[in-house]
N, C-alpha and C positions, 0 to 999 in steps of 0.2 A: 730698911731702905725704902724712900719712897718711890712709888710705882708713878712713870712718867706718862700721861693722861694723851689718849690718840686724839687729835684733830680731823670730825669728821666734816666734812664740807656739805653743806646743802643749797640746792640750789631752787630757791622758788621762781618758778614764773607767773607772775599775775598776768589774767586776763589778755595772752597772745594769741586770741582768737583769732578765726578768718571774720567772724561778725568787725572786730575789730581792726583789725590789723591787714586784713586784705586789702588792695584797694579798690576790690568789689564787696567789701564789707559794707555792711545795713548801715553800720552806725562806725564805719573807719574815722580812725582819731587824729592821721596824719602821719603814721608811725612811717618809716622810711627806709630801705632793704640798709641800708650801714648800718641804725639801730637794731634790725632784725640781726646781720650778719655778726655785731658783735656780742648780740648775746649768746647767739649760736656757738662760739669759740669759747664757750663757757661750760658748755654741757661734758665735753665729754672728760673733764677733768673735777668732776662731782661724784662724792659715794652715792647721794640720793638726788633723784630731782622730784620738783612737788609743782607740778601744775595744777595751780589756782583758778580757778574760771568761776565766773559768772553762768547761772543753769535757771534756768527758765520754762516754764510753758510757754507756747503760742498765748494763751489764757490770761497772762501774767497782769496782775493790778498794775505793775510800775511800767507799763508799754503804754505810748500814748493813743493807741488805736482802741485800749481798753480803760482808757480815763487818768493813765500816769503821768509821768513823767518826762519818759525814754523813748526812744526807737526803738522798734524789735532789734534783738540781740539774742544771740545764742537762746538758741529754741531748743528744745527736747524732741522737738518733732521737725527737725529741719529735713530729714531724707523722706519728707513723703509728702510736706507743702508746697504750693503751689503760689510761688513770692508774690505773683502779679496780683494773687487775691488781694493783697494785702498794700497795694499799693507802689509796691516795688519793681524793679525791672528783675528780666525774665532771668540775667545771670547774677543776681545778688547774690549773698552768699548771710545767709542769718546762723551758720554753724557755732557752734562752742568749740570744736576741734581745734587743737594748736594746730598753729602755723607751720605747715610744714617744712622750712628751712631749718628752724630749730629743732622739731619733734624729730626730725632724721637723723640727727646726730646726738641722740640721747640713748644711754644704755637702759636698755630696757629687756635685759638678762629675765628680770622678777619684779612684773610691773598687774597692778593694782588698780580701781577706784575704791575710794572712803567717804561716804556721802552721810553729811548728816542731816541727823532727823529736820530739824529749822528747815532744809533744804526741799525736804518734800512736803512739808506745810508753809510755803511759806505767803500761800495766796488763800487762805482758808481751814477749817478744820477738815478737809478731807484730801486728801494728796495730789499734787497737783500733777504728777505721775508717779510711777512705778517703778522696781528696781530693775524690769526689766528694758524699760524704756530708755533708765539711765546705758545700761550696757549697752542697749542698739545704738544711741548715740555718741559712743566713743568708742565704741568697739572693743571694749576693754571689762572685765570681771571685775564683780562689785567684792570683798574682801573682806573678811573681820577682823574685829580688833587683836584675838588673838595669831591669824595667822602673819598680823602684820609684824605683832612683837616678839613672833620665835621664827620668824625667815628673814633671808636676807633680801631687801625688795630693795628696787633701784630706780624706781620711777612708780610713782602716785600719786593717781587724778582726783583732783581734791573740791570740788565741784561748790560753790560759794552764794551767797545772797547778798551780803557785806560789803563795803570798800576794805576794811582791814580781813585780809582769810583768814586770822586766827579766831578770830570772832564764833564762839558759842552762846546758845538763848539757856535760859532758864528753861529745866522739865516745868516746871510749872506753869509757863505760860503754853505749853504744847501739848497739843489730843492726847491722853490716856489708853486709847483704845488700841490692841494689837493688830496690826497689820503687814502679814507674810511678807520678810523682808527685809521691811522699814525698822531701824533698831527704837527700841524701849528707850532709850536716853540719849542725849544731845553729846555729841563729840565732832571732831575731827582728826585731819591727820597731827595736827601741833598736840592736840588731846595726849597721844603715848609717846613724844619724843624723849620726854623727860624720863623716863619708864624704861623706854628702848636703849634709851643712850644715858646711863645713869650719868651725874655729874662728877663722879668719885673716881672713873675712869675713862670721861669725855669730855674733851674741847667743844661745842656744837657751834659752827662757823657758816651763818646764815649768808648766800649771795645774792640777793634779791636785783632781779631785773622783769621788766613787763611796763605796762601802759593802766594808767598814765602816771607822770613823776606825783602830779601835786595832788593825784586820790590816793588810788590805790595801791601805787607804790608804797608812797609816804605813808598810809597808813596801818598799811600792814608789817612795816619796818619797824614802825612804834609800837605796834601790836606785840613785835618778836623780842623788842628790848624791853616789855612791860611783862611779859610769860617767863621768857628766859633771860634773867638778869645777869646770867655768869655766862652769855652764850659773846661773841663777837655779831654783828649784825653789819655786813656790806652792802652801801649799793654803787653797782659799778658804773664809773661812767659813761655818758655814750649808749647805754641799752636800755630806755628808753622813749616816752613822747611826751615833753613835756605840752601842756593842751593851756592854753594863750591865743587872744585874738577879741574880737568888736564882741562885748556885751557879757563877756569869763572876768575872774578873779583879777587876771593879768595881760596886760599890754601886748608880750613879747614872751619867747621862750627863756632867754638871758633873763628876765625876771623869774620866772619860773622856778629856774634851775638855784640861783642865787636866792631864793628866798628857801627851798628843799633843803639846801647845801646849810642853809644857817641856822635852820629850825634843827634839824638832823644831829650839828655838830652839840646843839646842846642838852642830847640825850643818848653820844656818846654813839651815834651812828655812822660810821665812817662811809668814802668817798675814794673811790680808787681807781684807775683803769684796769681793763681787764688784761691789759700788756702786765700790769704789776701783780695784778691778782695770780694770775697764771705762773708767771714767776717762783711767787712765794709757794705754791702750791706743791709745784716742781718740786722746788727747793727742801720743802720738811720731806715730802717723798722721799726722795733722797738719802737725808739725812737718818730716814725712818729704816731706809731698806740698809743702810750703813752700820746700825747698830746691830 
């Protein structure tokens, strides 16, 4: 008889930082408390949630105070800098911490950081901080690979460099040298899902919500349906910012959203709201505790 396969629900959030998504964020993208609130009604109906963020030094090559890019964002060292040095007004807010309307209603029963290696080289051969720097700035215990795939965790912080979070670097292009901590080889958390959640007896039912539609949403969604091709891969509507306006890719948000929505559909990315999402969610529940 064949054995009927569980549907585990994961829920990524990329980059709902206060860097970003406050509206005394460094570098706020325009996100808006309806996008915030309806991702939030997303969380607590998830087996795992995986927040994705952006992690940085003050130091970072890609900030343009330092010759990049970017505006500061999500610092490693945000509880002990002084913003105005830096250009900034005195209540900015350059944090990596999720936003907490969402972070508050997240089960975090068995919750985690999984940092990879990429992540602590990623401005030089020598670490751009530490692991314990990581934990002061989220408050949270850095974790190994194996305690992640013999417990049951329900929230993990997944600290990123990348527009796509499932993105890992070659060992080979990374320092060889041991450093108390820092792992030997390049992983993240997408690294052991396949491992954790065999395919033989799991559904793996990706919900991706965060900021912005047309990076790193979008790209981390491709990411999820190019690693895990048997998984489902959602993103819901309305939870997050699509980023349009004088001198970006796009005109308007409606462009934005309508071009995500097109690319998406033809790589089998679905679009849903989170009124249907929840639903369905309900629903095999259900049907699950019924059997």
């Amino acid at each position: 008889m064949e054995t009927k396969k569980k549907n585990i629900y994961i829920g990524v959030n990329t980059d709902w930082s206060d860097s970003f998504t406050n509206l005394k964020g460094a570098f706020y993208c325009g996100t808006t408390q309806k996008q915030i609130d309806l991702a939030a009604m997303l969380m607590p109906h998830m087996d795992l949630v995986i927040y994705a963020t952006d992690f940085h030094s003050i130091k970072s090559k890609e900030f343009k105070i330092n010759g990049g890019l970017w505006i500061i964002h999500n610092a490693a060292e945000f509880l002990n800098i002084d913003v105005t040095k830096y250009g900034l007004k005195k209540d900015t807010t350059i944090s990596p911490r999720q936003i907490k309307t969402i972070d508050d209603v997240i089960n975090k029963a068995k919750s985690g950081i999984i940092v990879p290696k990429h992540v602590y080289y990623q401005d030089d051969e020598v670490p751009s901080f530490l692991p314990k720097d990581v934990e002061q700035a989220f408050g949270e215990r850095i974790i190994t690979p194996d305690e992640f795939l013999k417990e049951k965790f329900t929230y993990i912080i997944s600290p990123k460099i990348f527009f796509d979070a499932t993105r890992t670097v070659s060992d080979y292009g990374l320092p060889h040298k041991k450093v108390k901590g820092i792992p030997t080889r390049d992983y993240n958390v997408f690294s052991f899902l396949q491992k954790k959640f065999s395919s033989d007896q799991y559904n793996l039912v990706f919900i991706n919500t965060g900021v912005v539609e047309n990076i790193c949403r979008h790209y981390t969604s491709t990411g999820q349906r190019q690693l895990f091709p048997e998984a489902r891969v959602i993103n819901p509507i309305g939870t997050t910012t699509e980023l349009a306006g004088i001198g970006l890719g796009f005109e308007d948000r409606a462009q934005v959203k309508d071009a995500c929505m097109r690319i998406s559909k033809d790589i089998n990315v679905e679009y849903k709201t989170v009124d249907d999402i929840i639903r369905e969610i309900k629903e095999y529940r259900h049907m699950e505790r019924e059997r």
